[in-house]
C-alpha positions as CSV (number, residue, x, y, z in Angstrom):
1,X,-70.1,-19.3,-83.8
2,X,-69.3,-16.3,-81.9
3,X,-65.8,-16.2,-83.7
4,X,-67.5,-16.1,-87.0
5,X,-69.9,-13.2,-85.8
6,X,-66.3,-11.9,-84.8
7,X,-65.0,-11.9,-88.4
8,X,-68.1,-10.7,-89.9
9,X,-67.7,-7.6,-88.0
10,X,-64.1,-7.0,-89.2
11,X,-65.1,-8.1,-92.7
12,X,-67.5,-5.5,-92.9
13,X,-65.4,-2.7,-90.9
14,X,-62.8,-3.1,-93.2
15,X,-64.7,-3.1,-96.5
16,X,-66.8,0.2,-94.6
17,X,-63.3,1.3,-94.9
18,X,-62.2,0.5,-98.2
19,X,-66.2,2.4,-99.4
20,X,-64.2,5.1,-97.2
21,X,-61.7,5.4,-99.0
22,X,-63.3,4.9,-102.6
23,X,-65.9,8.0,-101.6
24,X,-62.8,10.1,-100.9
25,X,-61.4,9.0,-104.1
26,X,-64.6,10.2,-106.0
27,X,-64.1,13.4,-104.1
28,X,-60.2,13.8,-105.3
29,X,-61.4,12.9,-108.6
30,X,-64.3,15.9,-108.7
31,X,-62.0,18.8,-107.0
32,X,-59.3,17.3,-110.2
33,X,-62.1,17.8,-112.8
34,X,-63.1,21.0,-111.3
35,X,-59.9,22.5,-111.2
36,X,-59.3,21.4,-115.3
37,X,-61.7,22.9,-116.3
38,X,-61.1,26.4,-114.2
39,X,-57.6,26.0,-115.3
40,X,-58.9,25.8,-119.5
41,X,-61.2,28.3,-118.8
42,X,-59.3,30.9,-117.3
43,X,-55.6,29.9,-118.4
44,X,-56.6,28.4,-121.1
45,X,-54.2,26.1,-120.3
46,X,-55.8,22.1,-119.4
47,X,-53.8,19.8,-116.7
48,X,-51.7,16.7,-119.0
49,X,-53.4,14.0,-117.9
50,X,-56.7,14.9,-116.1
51,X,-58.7,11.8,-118.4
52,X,-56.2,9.5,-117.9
53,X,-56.0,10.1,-114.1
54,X,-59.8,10.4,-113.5
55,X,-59.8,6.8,-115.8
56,X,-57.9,4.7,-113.5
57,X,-59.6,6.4,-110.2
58,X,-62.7,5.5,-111.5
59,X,-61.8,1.4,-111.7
60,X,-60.0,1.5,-108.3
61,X,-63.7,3.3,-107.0
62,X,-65.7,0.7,-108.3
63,X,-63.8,-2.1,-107.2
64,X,-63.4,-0.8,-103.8
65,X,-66.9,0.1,-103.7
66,X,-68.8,-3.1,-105.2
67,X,-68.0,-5.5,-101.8
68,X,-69.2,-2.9,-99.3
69,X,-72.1,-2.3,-101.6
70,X,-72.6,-6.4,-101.4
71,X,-72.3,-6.2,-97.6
72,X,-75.0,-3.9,-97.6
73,X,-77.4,-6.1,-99.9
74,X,-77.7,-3.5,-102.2
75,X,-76.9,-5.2,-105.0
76,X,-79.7,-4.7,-107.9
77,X,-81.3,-8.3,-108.3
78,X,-84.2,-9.2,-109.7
79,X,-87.4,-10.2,-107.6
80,X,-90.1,-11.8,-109.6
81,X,-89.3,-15.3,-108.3
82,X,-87.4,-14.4,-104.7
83,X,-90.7,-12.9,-103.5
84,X,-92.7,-15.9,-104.1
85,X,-90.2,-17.9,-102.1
86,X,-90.8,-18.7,-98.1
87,X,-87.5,-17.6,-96.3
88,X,-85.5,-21.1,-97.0
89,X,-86.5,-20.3,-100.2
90,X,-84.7,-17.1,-100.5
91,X,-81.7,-19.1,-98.5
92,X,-81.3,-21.5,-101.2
93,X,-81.4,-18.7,-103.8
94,X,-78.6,-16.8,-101.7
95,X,-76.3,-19.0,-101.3
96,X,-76.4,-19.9,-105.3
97,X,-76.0,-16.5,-106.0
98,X,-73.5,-16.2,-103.6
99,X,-71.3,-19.4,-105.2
100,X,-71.9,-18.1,-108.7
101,X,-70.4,-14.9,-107.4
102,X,-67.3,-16.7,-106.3
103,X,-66.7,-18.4,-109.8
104,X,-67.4,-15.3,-111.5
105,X,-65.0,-13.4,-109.6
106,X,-62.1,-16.0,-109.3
107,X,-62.4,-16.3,-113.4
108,X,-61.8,-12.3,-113.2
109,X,-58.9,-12.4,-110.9
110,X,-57.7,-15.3,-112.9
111,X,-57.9,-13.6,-116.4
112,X,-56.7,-10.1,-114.6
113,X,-53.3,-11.9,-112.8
114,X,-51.0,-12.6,-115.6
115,X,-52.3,-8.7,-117.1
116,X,-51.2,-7.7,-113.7
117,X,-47.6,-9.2,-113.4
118,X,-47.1,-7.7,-117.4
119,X,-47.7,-4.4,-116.2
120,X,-45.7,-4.6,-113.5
121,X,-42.7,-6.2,-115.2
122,X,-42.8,-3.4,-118.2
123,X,-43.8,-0.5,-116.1
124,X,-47.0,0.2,-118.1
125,X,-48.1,3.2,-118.3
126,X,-51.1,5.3,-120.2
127,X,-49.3,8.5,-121.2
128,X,-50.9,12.1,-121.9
129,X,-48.5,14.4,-123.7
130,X,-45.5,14.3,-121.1
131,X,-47.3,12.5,-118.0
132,X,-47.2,8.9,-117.4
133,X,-50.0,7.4,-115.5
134,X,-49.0,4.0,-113.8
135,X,-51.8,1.2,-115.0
136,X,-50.5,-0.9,-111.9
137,X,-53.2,0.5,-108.8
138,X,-56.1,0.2,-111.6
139,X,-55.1,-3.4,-112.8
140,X,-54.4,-4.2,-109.0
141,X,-57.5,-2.9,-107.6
142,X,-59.4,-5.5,-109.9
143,X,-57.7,-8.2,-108.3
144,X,-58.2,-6.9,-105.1
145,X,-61.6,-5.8,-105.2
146,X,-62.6,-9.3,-106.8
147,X,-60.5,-11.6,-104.0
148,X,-63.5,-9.2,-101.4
149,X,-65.5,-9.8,-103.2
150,X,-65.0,-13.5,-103.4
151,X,-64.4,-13.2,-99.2
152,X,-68.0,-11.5,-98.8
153,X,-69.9,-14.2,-100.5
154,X,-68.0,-16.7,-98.4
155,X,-69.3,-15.0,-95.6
156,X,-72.8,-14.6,-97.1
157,X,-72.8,-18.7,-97.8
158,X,-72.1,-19.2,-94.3
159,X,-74.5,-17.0,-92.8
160,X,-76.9,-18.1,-95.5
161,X,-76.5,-22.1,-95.0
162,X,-76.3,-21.2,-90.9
163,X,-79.9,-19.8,-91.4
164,X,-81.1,-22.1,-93.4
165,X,-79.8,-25.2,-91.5
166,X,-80.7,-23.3,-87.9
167,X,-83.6,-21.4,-88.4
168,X,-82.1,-19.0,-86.1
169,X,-80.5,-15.6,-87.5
170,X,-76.9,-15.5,-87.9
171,X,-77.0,-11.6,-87.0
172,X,-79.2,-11.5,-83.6
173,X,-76.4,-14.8,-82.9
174,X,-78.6,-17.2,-83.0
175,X,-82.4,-16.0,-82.0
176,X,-84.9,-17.2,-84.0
177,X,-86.2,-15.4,-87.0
């Protein structure tokens, strides 16, 4: 059990990380917009690309930021029949959530792939006037983001079923809740 705790913590290190770097990202992305629209106010003279840049950011943000935010359990869900639930209860409904979650996001890595190797193999690329933006890190951040995605609720079903078979919580290693 210990080596599961073990992984746990490195699972949600590295996703603290990736939420890391997705915050910085959304930083990048408001010091570009800032400094387009200084540049066509004063110059009068936009940066090519800004929307298509800003664009892609954005995907690669949310799909670095939607496992951390699952790690956190902040995940908007609706309560109307969790709360009425006793605590196996609320296991039960977990773990379901949790397995939906990994069919929904294996059917997005699985429609997302073969887009993927396409815009790899013809170098696709949005273009603004005389910039080409690369579609790859957006289309590749999908599949990434999704495969933590699918990781996190793997680790959720286990600590879910370990609670709900135990009794004991899987975070205070194995005290009872």
């Amino acid at each position: 059990m210990s080596v599961l705790r073990k992984l746990d913590r490195c699972l949600e290190r590295f996703l603290s990380i990736m939420d890391g770097i997705a915050a910085i990202s959304v930083f990048g992305i408001m010091i570009l917009i800032t400094a387009d629209v200084l540049s066509r106010l004063i110059l009068n003279k936009p940066f090519a690309g800004t929307a298509e840049i800003v664009s892609s950011i954005i995907i690669i943000v949310c799909f670095l930021e939607i496992p951390y935010v699952a790690v956190k359990g902040a995940h908007v869900r609706t309560t109307m029949l969790y709360d009425k639930v006793g605590v196996k209860g609320k296991h039960v409904i977990d773990i379901v959530a949790a397995l939906i979650g990994v069919l929904v996001y294996a059917f997005i890595i699985r429609a997302s792939w073969g887009n993927l190797l396409n815009a790899i193999s013809i170098h696709e690329a949005e273009i603004a006037g005389s910039v080409r933006i690369t579609t790859v890190p957006g289309r590749f951040s999908i599949i990434f983001g999704s495969a933590l995605m699918i990781l996190e609720f793997i680790n959720q079903i286990i600590k879910y079923t370990y609670e709900l078979v135990t009794g004991k919580s899987f975070a205070e290693g194995g005290k009872a809740e």
